[in-house]
Every structure is written in structure tokens, then in C-alpha cells.
C-alpha positions as CSV (number, residue, x, y, z in Angstrom):
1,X,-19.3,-5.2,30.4
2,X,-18.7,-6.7,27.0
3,X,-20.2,-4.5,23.9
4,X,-23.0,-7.3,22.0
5,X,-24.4,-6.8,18.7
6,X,-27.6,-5.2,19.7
7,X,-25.1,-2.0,21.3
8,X,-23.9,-1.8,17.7
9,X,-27.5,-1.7,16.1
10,X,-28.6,1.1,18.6
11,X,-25.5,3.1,17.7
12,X,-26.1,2.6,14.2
13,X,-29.7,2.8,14.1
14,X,-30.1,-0.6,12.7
15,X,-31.4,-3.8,13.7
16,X,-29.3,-6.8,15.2
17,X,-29.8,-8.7,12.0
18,X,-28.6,-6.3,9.6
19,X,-25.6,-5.7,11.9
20,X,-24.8,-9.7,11.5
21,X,-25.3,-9.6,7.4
22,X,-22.4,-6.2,7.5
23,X,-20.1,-8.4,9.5
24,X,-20.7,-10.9,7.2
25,X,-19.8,-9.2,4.2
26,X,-23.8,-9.5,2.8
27,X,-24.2,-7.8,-0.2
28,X,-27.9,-7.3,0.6
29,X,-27.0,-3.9,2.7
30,X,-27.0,-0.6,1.4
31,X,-23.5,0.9,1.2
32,X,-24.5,3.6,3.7
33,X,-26.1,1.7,6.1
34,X,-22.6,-1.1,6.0
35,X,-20.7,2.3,6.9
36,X,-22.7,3.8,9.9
37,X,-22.6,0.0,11.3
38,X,-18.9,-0.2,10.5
39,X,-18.2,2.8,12.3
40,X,-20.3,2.0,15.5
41,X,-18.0,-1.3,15.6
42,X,-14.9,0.8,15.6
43,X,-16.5,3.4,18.4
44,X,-17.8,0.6,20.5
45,X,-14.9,-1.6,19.6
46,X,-16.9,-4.7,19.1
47,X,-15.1,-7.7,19.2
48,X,-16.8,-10.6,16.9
49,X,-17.4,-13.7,19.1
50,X,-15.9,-16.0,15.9
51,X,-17.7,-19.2,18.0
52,X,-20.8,-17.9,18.1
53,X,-20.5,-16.8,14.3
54,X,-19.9,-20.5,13.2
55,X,-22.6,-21.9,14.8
56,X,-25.4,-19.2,13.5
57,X,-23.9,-19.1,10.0
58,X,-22.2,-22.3,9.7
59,X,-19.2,-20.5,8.4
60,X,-15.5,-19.8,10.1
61,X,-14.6,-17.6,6.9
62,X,-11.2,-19.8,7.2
63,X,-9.0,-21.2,4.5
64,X,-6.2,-23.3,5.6
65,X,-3.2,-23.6,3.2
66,X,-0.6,-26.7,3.5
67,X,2.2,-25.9,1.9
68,X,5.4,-27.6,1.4
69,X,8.6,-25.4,2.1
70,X,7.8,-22.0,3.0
71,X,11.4,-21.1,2.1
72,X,10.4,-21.6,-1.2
73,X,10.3,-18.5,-3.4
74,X,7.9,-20.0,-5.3
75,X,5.9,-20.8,-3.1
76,X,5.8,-17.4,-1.3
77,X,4.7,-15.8,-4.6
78,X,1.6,-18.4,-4.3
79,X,0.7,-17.7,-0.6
80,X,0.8,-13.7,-1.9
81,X,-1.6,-14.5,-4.0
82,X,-3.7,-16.9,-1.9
83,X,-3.9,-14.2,0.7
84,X,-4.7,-11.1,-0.8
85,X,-7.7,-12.7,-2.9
86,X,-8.9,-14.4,0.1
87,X,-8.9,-10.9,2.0
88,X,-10.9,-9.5,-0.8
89,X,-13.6,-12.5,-0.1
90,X,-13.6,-11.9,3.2
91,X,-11.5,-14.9,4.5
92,X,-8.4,-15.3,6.5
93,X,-5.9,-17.6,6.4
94,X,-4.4,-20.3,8.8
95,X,-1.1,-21.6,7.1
96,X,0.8,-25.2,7.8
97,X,4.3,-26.1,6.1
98,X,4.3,-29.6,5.8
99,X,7.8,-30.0,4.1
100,X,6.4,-32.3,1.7
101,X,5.9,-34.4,4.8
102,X,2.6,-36.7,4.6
103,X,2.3,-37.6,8.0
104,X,2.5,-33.6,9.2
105,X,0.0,-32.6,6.0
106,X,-2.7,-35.2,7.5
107,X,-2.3,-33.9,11.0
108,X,-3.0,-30.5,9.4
109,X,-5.8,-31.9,7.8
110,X,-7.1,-33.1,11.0
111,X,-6.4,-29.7,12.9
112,X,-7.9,-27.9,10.0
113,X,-10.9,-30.1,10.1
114,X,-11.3,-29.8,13.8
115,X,-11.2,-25.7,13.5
116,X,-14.5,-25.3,11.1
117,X,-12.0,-24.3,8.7
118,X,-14.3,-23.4,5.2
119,X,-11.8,-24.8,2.5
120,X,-8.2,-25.8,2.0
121,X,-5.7,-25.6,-0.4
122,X,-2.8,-27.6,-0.7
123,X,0.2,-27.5,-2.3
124,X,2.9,-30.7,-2.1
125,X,5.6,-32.0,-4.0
126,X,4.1,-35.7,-2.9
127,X,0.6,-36.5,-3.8
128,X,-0.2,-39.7,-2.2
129,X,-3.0,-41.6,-2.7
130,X,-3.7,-41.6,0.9
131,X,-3.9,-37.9,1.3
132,X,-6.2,-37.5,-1.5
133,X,-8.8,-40.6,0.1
134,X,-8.6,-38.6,4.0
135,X,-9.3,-35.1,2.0
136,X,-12.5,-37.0,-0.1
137,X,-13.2,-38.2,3.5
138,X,-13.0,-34.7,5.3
139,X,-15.6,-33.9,3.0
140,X,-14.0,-30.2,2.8
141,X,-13.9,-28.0,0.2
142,X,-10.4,-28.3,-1.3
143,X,-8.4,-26.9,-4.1
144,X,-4.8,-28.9,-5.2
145,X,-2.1,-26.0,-6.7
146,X,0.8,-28.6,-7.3
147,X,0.0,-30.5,-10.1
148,X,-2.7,-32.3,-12.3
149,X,-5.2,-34.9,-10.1
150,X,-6.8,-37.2,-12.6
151,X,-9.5,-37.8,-10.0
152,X,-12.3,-36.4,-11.4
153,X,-13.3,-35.2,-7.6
154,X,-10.4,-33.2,-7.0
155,X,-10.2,-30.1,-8.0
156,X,-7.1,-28.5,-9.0
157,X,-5.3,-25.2,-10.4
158,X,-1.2,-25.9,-12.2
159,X,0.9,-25.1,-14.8
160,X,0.9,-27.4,-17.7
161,X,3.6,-29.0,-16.6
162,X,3.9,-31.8,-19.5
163,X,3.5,-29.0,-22.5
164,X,6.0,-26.4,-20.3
165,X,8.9,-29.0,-20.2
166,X,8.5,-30.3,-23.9
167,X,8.7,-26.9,-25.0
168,X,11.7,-26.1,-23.1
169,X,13.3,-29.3,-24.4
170,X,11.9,-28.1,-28.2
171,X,13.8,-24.5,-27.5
172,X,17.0,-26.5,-27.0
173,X,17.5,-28.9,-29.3
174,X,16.0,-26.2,-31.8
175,X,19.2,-24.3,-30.5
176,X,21.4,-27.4,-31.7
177,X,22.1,-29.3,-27.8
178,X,21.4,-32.9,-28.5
179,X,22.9,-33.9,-24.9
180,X,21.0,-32.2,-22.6
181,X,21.0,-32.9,-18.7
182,X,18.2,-33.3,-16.8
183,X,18.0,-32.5,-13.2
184,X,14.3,-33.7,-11.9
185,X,12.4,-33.4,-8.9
186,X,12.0,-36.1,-6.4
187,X,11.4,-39.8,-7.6
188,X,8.8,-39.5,-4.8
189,X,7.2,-36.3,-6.7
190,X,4.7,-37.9,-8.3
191,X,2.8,-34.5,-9.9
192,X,4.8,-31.8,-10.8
193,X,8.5,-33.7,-11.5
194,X,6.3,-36.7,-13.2
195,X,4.5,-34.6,-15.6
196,X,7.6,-32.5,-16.2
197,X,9.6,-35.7,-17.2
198,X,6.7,-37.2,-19.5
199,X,7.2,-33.5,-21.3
200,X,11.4,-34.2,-21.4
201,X,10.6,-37.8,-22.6
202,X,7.6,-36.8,-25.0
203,X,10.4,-33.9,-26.8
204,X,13.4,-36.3,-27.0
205,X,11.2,-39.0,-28.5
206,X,9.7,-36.5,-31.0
207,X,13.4,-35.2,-31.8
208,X,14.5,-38.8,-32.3
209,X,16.8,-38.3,-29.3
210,X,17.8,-40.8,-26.6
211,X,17.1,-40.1,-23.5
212,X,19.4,-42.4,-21.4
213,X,19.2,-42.9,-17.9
214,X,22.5,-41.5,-17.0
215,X,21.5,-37.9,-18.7
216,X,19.0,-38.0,-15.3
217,X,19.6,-36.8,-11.9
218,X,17.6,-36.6,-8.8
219,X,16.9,-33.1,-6.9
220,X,14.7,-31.9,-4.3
221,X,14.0,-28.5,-5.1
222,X,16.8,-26.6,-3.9
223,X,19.7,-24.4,-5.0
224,X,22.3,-27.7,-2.9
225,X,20.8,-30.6,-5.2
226,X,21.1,-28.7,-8.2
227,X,25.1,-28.3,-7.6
228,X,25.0,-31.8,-6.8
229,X,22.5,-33.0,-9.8
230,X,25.0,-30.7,-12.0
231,X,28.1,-32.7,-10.6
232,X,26.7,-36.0,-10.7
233,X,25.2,-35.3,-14.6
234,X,29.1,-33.9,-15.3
235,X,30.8,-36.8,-13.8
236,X,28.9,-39.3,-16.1
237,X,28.4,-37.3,-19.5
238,X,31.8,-35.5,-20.2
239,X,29.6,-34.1,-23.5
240,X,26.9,-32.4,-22.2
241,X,25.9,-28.9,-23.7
242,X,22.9,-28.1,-21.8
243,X,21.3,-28.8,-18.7
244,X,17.3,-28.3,-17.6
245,X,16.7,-28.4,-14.4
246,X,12.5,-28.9,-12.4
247,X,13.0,-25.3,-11.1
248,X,14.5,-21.9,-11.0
249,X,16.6,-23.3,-7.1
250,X,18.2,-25.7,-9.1
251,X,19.3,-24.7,-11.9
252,X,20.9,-21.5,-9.8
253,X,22.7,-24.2,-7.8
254,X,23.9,-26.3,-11.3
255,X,25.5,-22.5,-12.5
256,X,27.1,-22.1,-9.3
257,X,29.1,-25.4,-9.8
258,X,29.4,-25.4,-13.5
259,X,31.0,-21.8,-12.7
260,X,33.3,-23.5,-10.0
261,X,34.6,-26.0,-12.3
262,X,35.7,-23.6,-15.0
263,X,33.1,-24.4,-17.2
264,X,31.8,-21.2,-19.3
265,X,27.7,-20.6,-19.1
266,X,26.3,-20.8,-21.9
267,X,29.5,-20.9,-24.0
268,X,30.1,-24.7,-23.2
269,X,26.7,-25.6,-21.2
270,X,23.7,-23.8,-21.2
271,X,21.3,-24.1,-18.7
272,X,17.6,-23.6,-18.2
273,X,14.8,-23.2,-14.9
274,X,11.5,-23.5,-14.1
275,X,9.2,-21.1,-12.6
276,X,10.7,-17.8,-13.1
277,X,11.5,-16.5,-9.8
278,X,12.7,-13.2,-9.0
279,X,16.3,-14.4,-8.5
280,X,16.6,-16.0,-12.1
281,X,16.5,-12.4,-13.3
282,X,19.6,-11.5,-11.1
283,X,22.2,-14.0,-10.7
284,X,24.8,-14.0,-13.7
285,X,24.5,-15.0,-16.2
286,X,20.7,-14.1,-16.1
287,X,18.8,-17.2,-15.7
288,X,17.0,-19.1,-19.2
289,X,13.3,-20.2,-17.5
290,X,10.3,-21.4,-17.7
291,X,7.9,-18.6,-16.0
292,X,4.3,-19.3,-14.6
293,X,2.7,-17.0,-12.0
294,X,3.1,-18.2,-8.5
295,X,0.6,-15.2,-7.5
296,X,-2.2,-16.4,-9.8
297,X,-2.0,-20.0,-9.0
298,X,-2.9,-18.6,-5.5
299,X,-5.4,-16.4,-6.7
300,X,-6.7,-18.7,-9.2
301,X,-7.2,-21.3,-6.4
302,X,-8.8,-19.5,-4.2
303,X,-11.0,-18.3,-6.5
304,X,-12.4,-21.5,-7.1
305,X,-11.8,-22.8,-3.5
306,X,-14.3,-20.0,-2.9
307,X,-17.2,-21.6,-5.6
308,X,-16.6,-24.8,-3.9
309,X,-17.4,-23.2,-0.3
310,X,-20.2,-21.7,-1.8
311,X,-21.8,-24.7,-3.6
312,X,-21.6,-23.2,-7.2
313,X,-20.9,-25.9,-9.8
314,X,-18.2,-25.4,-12.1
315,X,-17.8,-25.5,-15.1
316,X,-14.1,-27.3,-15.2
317,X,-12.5,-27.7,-11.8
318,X,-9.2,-28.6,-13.7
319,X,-7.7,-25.1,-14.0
320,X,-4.0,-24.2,-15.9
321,X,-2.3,-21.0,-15.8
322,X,-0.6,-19.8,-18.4
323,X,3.1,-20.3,-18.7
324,X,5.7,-19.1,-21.1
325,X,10.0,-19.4,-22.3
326,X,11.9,-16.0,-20.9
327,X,15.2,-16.5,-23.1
328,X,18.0,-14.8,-21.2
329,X,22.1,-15.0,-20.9
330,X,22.3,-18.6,-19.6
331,X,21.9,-20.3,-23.0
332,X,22.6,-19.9,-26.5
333,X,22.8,-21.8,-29.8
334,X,25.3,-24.7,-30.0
335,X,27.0,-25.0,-33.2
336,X,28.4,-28.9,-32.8
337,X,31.7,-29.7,-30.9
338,X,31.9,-29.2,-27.2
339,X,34.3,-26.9,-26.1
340,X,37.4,-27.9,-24.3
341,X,37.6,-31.4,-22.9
342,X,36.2,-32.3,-19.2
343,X,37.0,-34.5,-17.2
């Protein structure tokens, strides 16, 4: 015969009710009490009827999270984050990698929707305009962690990214490179990668710099289209000294072929990230990088993914985490003639 709540207040010497506001993580209960009724769960082995829960409290104590590449080390460092502060409010977490796709992250929506989920967050490379009208429509909570939504409805938790990329433009060109690379995101990315390249734009204009065209390739994120942004940028400016690349992936993959063709790091390019994963710190030459804190973009969000379950206003529900330049082996000052002529 199944154990039921009221097995659990006789045990513990409680009432039913009090029994239902421990297992909902009240803090109306006294500390002792919460621990005889804890332990009478464990003795009886009572199994929470999560059904039953949602319809008395209205709550599933459920955060989804659609993410885009779970490969992503960035991205791992977020979910970290997203989990163990949602563990510490009492949620758990139902996780969807969408690739960036936007058909799969509005069936996730819809399966999300359709499982009483609480709140979601959502980090994408690709913010379309059609996600963001089904999420206003879902009428769930939800917290953005890719990038800056100017809707004022949408809340959101990022990195500067505009301010993050002009200073890294700032650091080189204060370190003498006057042709620097640029391997972007997506065309189709139009957060992070299109705040990123207003920064690169906003610096070169402000250094009296051109930025042309051809100084600009195309990634997606990973470690095989920065080698192939690096070749394609090569093979068009035979008088680059630096490249900056969207994130840390990348600009691993534009070393690995700049190494391949001979070409000395930083000695004749340098090269510079964006994120500050774990790896930059290990490949050789160390990696030059923009670091922000994938775990407290997950924390953050939850945090305020939490207020919006709850109903409390807030005061800004446009968060950024700090960021900062780590200065490591991959670049240096350049002192005017590129060294050694490429082809």
C-alpha cells in the first residue's frame, strides 16, 4: 500500500499541512520540526506525487533551459551555474539543446509549456523575432542569457558585449596592430556576434581605422571555422598582425592554422578570444581573452528567473556581468613592419 502524506505527519507528529509546506521548501516551519518530517519521508520512503503537487500549489518547481550546443564549454560553465542555484531554490532542471535551431527551440517551448514547467531560460546564438512573440505568448516566466533584448518585456542577463569587444580592439591597436582580423559569429547571430561587431566597428572608427570588409570572416562558434576564418582572413590580407576572434573555440582553431602555416604567435600575428574558457589557459601559446563568467550568467539568471516565478518586480530586468582583458602569450606589441612575407 502506497505511503500518503498523512503516514508522514503521524510519524512526525505533525499535521498533513505542515508536512506539504516542508516538502515545499516553506520557510514558515521551524527548523526542528522540517527535520523530524524530513526524516519520516526517508523512514517511510515517501514518494512525492509531483501531479498532485502542481495542481494544489500551482507550482512544478521546474526550470527548463534551451541551450544551443551543449558541446560548448561555455556553455557548460552556464548550465553549472544554472543548476546548482536552482538546487539551492529548490528547483530542478529539464535541459533541451536546440543547436541554435529555431524550429527545435519552439517545440521545446511547447514541451516545456505543456509540462507546468515554472520558468525558462534560454540561451541561442539566433534570436528571432518569432521566438521572442511565442515566449510573450506562453506567458512564462523567462530569462534570455545570450545577449541584450531591447524589448522592454524580456528579461535578460549578458556580458556587455558592445563595451567587451571595443575594449579588446582598444588593447590592440594601443599595442601598435592597425590590421587586425576579425573572425565573427554567425551573420545569422543577431545578439551576441551583432553587438560584438558594433564594439569592433565603434573602436576602429574611434582609432581612425578602416574597417574593410575583407578584414571580416564568418564563424560559427567552433574551434573548425576559426581555422577556416583564419585561412580565409590570410588569404585576402597578406598584412595582418592580429586577429580577434567572437570566442575562446575560434580563436584556438585560428592558432592551430596560423601555427601550421609557419606563422609565429604573437611574433608576426597575435591573436585574441572571447569568453575565457578553461582551455585558453592551456593551449600554447596561452590564449589573450576576453573572460566573463559562464557560472554567474547561470546563476545570475536564475536568480532573477526565480523573482519572475515569484511575481516580485524588479528593479532592472536587464542584467550584465562583469567582464574583463586576461593578457597572456598569444599577443604582444607590434612595432611596424610585418615580419617575413606571406603569401
Amino acid at each position: 500500500m502506497a505511503v500518503t502524506m498523512k503516514d508522514v505527519a503521524k510519524l512526525a507528529g505533525v499535521s498533513p499541512s505542515t508536512v506539504s509546506r516542508v516538502l515545499n521548501n516553506s520557510s514558515l516551519v521551524k527548523e526542528d520540526t522540517a527535520r523530524r518530517v524530513m526524516e519520516a519521508v526517508k523512514k517511510l520512503n515517501y514518494e512525492i506525487n509531483d501531479q498532485a503537487r502542481i495542481l494544489r500549489t500551482n507550482s512544478s518547481r521546474l526550470i527548463g533551459m534551451i541551450g544551443a550546443g551543449m558541446e560548448n564549454p561555455f556553455l557548460a560553465k552556464v548550465l553549472k551555474g544554472v543548476e546548482n542555484e536552482a538546487r539551492q531554490r529548490n528547483y530542478n532542471i529539464i535541459y533541451g539543446d536546440s543547436d541554435g535551431e529555431l524550429k527545435l527551440e519552439l517545440k521545446f517551448l511547447k514541451i516545456m509549456k505543456q509540462r507546468k514547467i515554472d520558468g525558462i531560460i534560454i540561451i541561442s546564438a539566433n534570436i528571432y523575432s518569432s521566438l521572442l512573440e511565442k515566449v510573450k505568448e506562453s506567458e512564462i516566466p523567462v530569462v534570455f542569457g545570450s545577449g541584450y533584448i531591447n524589448d522592454p518585456d524580456i528579461s535578460c542577463v549578458t556580458v556587455d558585449n558592445v563595451t567587451a569587444a571595443y575594449e579588446a580592439v582598444d588593447y590592440l591597436v594601443n599595442n601598435g596592430h592597425k590590421k587586425i582580423g576579425v573572425i565573427q559569429g554567425p551573420y545569422s547571430d543577431a545578439v551576441a556576434s551583432a553587438e560584438r561587431i558594433k564594439g569592433v566597428r565603434l573602436a576602429f572608427r574611434n582609432h581612425g581605422i578602416e574597417l574593410d570588409d575583407k578584414l571580416i570572416a564568418e564563424g560559427d562558434y567552433t574551434f573548425e571555422s576559426g581555422y577556416t576564418g583564419a585561412k580565409e582572413l590570410l588569404s585576402r590580407n597578406n598584412d595582418l598582425t592580429a586577429i580577434f576572434a567572437f570566442n575562446d573555440e575560434m580563436a584556438i582553431g585560428a592558432i592551430r592554422y596560423l601555427q601550421e602555416s609557419g606563422i609565429s604567435i604573437p611574433r608576426d600575428i597575435s591573436v585574441i578570444g572571447f569568453d575565457g574558457i578553461d582551455l585558453s589557459k592551456f593551449v600554447k601559446p596561452a590564449l589573450t581573452t576576453v573572460e566573463q563568467s559562464g557560472y554567474e550568467l547561470g546563476s545570475k539568471a536564475v536568480e532573477m528567473l526565480d523573482s519572475l516565478i515569484q511575481g516580485k518586480p524588479l528593479s532592472n530586468n536587464k542584467i550584465f556581468i562583469p567582464h574583463k582583458l586576461v593578457e597572456r602569450e598569444s599577443t604582444e606589441m607590434h612595432f611596424g613592419e610585418v615580419v617575413g612575407k606571406r603569401r
